[in-house]
C-alpha positions, 0 to 999 in steps of 0.5 A: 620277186627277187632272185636268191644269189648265193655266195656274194660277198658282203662289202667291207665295213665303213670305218666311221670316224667320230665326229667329236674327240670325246675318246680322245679328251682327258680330264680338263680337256675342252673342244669348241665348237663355233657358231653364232647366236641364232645357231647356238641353241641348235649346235648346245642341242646336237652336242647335248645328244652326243654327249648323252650316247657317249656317256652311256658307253663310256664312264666318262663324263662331260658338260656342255655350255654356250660361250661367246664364240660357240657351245664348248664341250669338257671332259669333267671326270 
């Protein structure tokens, strides 16, 4: 059984940091993110998912390609 406590004050909120600069891009704008070609499928999949969330709250709109040094991101419109 658990005790009921009363008056316990909640912790503050952690303030979670992005971990991409999607608020910060303009149109034009790019940021890459490096890596290898065993793992460029893996980071274009996980940069894809950010993109799709950021996208659903925002009316901004990205693209995601794999270049030669890793998987670049741009703000399009």
């Amino acid at each position: 059984m658990y005790a009921i406590e009363k008056d316990v004050p909640m912790p503050e909120r952690f303030q979670h940091k992005p971990k991409y600069p999607f608020a910060a891009m303009k149109v034009g704008d790019s940021f890459l993110v490096p890596g290898f070609n065993g793992a460029r499928a893996k980071i274009a999949s996980r940069l894809s998912a950010s993109v799709y969330t950021q996208q659903k709250t925002d009316t901004a709109r990205f693209t995601v390609s794999s270049v030669q040094r890793g998987v670049r991101v741009w703000r399009v419109k």
